[in-house]
MIBANU-28139 format. One record per residue (C-alpha): residue number from 0; residue in one letter; x, y, z. Coordinates in Angstrom, 3 decimals. Each point is the difference from the previous one (the first is absolute). Layout:
BEGIN
<NUM; A; <X; Y; Z>> ...
***
This chain:
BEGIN
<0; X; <-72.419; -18.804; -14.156>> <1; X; <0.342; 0.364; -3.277>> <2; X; <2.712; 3.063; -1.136>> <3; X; <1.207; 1.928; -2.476>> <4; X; <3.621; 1.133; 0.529>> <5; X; <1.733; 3.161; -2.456>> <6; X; <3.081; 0.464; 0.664>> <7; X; <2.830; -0.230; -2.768>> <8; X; <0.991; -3.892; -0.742>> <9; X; <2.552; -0.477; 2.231>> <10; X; <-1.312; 1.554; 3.550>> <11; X; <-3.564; -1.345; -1.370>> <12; X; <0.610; -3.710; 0.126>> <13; X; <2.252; 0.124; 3.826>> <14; X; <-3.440; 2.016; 0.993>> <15; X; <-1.950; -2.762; -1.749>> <16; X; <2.308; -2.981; 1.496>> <17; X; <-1.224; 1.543; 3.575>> <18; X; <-3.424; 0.306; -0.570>> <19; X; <-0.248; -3.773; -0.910>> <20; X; <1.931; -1.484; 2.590>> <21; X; <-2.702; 1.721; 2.225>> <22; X; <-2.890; -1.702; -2.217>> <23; X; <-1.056; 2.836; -2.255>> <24; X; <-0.887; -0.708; -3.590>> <25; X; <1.989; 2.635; -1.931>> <26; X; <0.678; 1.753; -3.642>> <27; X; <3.301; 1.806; -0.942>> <28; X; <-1.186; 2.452; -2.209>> <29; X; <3.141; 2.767; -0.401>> <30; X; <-1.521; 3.997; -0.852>> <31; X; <3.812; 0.892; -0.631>> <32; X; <2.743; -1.479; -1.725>> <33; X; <3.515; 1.755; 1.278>> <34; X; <2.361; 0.910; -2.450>> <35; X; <3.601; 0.881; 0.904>> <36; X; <1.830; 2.698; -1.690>> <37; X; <3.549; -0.580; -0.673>> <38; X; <2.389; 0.638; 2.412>> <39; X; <1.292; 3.479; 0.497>> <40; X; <3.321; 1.322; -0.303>> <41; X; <2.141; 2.902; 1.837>> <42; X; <-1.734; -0.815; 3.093>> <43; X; <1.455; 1.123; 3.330>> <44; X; <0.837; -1.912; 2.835>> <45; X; <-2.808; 0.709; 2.018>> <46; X; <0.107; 1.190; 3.411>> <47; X; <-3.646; -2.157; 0.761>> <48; X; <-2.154; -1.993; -2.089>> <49; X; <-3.601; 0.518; -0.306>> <50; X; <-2.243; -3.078; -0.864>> <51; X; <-3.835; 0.189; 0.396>> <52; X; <-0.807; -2.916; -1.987>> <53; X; <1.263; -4.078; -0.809>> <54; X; <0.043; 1.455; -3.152>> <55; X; <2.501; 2.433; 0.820>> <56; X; <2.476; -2.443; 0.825>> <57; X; <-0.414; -2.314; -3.059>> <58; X; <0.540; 3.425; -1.859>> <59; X; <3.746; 0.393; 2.300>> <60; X; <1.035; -3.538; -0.096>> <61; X; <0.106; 0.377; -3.968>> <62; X; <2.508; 3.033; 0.005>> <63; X; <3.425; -1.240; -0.368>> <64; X; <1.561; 3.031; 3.134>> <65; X; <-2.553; -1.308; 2.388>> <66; X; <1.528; -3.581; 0.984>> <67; X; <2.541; 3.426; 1.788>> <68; X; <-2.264; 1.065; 2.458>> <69; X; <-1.065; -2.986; 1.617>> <70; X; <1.477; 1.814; 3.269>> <71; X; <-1.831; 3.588; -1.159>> <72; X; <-2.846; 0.587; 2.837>> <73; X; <-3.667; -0.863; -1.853>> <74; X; <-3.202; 1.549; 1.174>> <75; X; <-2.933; -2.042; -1.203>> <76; X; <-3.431; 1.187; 0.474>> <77; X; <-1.761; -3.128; 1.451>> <78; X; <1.313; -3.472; 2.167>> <79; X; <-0.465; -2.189; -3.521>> <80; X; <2.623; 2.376; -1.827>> <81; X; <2.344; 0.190; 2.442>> <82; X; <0.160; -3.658; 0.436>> <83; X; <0.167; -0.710; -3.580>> <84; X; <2.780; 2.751; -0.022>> <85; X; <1.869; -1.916; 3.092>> <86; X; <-0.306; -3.334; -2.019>> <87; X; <1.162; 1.802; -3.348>> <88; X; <3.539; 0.378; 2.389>> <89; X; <-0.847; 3.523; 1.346>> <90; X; <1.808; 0.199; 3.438>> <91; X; <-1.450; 3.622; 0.853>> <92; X; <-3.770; -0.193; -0.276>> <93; X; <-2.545; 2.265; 1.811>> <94; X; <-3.763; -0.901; -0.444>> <95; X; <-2.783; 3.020; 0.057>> <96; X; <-3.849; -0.989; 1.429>> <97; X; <-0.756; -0.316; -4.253>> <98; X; <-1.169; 3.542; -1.070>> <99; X; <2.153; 3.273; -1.851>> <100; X; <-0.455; 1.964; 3.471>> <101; X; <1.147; -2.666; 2.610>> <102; X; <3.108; -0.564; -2.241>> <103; X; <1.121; 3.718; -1.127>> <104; X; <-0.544; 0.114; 4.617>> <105; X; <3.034; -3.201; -0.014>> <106; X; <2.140; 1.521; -2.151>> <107; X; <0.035; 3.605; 1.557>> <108; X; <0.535; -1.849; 3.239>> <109; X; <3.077; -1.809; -0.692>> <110; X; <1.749; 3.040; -2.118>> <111; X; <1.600; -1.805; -2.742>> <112; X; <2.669; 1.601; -1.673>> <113; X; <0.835; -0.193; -3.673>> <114; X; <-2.735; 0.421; -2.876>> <115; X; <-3.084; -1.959; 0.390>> <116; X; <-0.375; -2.038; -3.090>> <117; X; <-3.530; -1.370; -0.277>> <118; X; <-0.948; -2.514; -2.978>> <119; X; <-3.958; 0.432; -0.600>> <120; X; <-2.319; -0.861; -2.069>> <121; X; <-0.708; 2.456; -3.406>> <122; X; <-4.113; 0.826; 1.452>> <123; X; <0.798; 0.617; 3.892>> <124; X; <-1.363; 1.886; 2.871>> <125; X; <2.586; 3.020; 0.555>> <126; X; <-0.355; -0.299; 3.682>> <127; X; <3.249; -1.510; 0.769>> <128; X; <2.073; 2.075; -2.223>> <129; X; <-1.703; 3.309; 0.994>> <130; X; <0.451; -0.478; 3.481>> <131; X; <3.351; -0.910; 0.373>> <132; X; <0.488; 3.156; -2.805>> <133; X; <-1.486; 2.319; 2.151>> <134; X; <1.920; -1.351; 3.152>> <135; X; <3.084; 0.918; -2.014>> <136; X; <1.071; -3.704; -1.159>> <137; X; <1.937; -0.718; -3.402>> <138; X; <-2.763; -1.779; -1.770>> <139; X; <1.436; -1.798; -3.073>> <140; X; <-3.702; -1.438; -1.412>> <141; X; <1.299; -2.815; -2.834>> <142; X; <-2.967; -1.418; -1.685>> <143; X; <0.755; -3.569; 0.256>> <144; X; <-3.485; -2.262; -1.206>> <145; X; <-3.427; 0.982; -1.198>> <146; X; <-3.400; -1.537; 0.832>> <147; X; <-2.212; -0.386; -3.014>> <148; X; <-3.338; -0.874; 0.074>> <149; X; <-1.766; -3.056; -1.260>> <150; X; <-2.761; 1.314; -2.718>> <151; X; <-2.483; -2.612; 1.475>> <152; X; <-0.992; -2.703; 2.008>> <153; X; <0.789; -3.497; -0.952>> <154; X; <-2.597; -2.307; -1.200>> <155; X; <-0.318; -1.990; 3.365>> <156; X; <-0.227; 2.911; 2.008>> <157; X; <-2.280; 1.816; -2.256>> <158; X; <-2.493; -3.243; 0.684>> <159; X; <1.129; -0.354; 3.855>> <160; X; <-0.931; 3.550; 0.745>> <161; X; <-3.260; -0.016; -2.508>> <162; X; <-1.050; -3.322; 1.235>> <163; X; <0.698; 1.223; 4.001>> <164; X; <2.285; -2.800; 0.398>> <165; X; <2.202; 2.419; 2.160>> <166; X; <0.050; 1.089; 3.498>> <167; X; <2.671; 2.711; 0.039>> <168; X; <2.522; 1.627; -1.867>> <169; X; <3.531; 1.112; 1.548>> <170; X; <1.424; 3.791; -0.920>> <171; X; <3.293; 0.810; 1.213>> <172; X; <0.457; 3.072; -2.046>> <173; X; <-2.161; 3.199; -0.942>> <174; X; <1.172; -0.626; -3.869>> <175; X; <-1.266; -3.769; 0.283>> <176; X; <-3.410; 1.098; 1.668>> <177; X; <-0.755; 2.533; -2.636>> <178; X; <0.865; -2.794; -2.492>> <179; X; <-2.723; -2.198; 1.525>> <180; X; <-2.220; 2.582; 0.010>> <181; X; <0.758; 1.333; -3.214>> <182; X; <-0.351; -3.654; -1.258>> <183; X; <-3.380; -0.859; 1.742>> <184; X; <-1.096; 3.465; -1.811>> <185; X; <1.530; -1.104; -3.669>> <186; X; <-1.869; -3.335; 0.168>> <187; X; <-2.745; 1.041; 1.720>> <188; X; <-0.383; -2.409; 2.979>> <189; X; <-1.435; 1.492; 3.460>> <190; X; <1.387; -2.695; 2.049>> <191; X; <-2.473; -0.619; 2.712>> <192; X; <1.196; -1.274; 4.182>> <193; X; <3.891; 0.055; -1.687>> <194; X; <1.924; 1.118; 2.783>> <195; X; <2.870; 2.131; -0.553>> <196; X; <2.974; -0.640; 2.315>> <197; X; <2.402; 2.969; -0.430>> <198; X; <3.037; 0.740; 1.626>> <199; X; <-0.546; 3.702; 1.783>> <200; X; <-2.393; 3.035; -0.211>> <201; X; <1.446; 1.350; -3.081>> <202; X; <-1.071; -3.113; -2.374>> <203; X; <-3.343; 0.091; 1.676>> <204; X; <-0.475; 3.081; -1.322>> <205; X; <-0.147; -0.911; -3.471>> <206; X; <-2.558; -2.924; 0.153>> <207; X; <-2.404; 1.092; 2.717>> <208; X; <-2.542; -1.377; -2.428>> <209; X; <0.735; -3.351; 1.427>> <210; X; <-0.435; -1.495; 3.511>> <211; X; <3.460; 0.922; 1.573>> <212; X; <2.412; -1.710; 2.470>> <213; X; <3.171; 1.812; 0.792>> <214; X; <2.896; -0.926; 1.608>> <215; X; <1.415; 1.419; 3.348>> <216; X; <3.548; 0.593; -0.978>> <217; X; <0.616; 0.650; -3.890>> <218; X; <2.140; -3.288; -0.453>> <219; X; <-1.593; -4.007; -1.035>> <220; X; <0.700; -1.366; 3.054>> <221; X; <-2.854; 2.404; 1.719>> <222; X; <-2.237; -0.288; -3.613>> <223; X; <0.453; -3.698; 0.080>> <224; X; <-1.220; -0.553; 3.936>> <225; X; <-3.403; 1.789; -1.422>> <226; X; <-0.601; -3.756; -1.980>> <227; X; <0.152; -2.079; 2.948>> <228; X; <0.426; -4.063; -1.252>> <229; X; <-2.513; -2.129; -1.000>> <230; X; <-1.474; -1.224; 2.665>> <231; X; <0.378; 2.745; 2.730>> <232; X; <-1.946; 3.646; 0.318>> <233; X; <1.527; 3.300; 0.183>> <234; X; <0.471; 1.493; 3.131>> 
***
């Protein structure tokens, strides 16, 4: 198959590196570039940490107190963040089932004590913060990266998606799908037979326009076993 994959740089060419060892002709075309604000100061030691993104812990391993904590229990919202958190030294990690819910559900389980300090992302779902809030959890939200937006397609993938030289596109996030979509509508194309693979219910949502597959648990490894390899059919 031939795919279109959107993630930022970094996760977008490991997602791309799979995709080809199973056959699949693919573009890396990222719809955000992170940026990482600097790191912050008068932070406490936290009682938990809260990651729901890889991005997350990029944004901790650049603040000079967190090499500290490596022993400071982490709650990570899906099995690919908690085992980049275990590899990043972490010797405390919990993984969620990869949405706000099934996390904030973790942490009230395991009754951390302490302030909860979450780094996230500057345009976020309040889900996580909210709910632990409500539950009666120190919430220390630090804004630790941004996502911005790419203003348009790149030249090969304008022609690869006007020219329906693709098969399907790959959404892991509700921002990145109303990118695409936003994009398609900027430049005008009305892909036709592109497949959009997306990662749960709630990124479906933004392009039902397109023919949808969506994974059974919100995490790659279940969006991923939608695109069987070259050469077998999807059960």
């Amino acid at each position: 198959m031939r795919l279109l994959v959107t993630r930022p740089e970094q996760d977008a060419q490991r997602t791309a590196e799979r995709l080809r060892a199973d056959g699949h002709t693919v573009l890396v075309e990222p719809l955000l570039t992170i940026a990482f604000a600097p790191p912050p100061v008068d932070v406490p030691l936290p009682g938990a940490l809260l990651v729901t993104s890889q991005n997350a812990l990029r944004a901790l391993s650049r603040w000079p107190q967190g090499a500290n904590w490596r022993e400071v229990p982490v709650f990570a919202a899906g099995p690919a963040t908690a085992r980049a958190a275990a590899e990043l030294g972490f010797r405390n990690v919990r993984g969620g089932a990869g949405d706000a819910g099934a996390l904030v559900k973790t942490v009230i389980a395991a009754r951390p004590g302490g302030p909860l300090v979450y780094p996230a992302a500057r345009d976020r779902a309040g889900g996580v913060a909210a709910g632990l809030s409500a539950a009666g959890y120190d919430v220390r939200v630090i804004e630790a990266y941004q996502a911005d937006v790419a203003p348009a397609f790149s030249d090969n993938v304008h022609a690869a998606l006007t020219q329906r030289a693709l098969d399907g596109v790959l959404l892991y996030s509700r921002r990145t799908a109303r990118a695409f979509r936003d994009l398609l509508d900027i430049a005008g194309i009305h892909p036709s037979g592109l497949i959009a693979y997306v990662i749960s219910e709630q990124v479906a949502e933004i392009v039902r326009h397109l023919p949808l597959r969506v994974a059974a648990r919100p995490d790659e490894d279940a969006l991923l076993a939608l695109i069987p390899p070259v050469g077998r059919t999807a059960v």
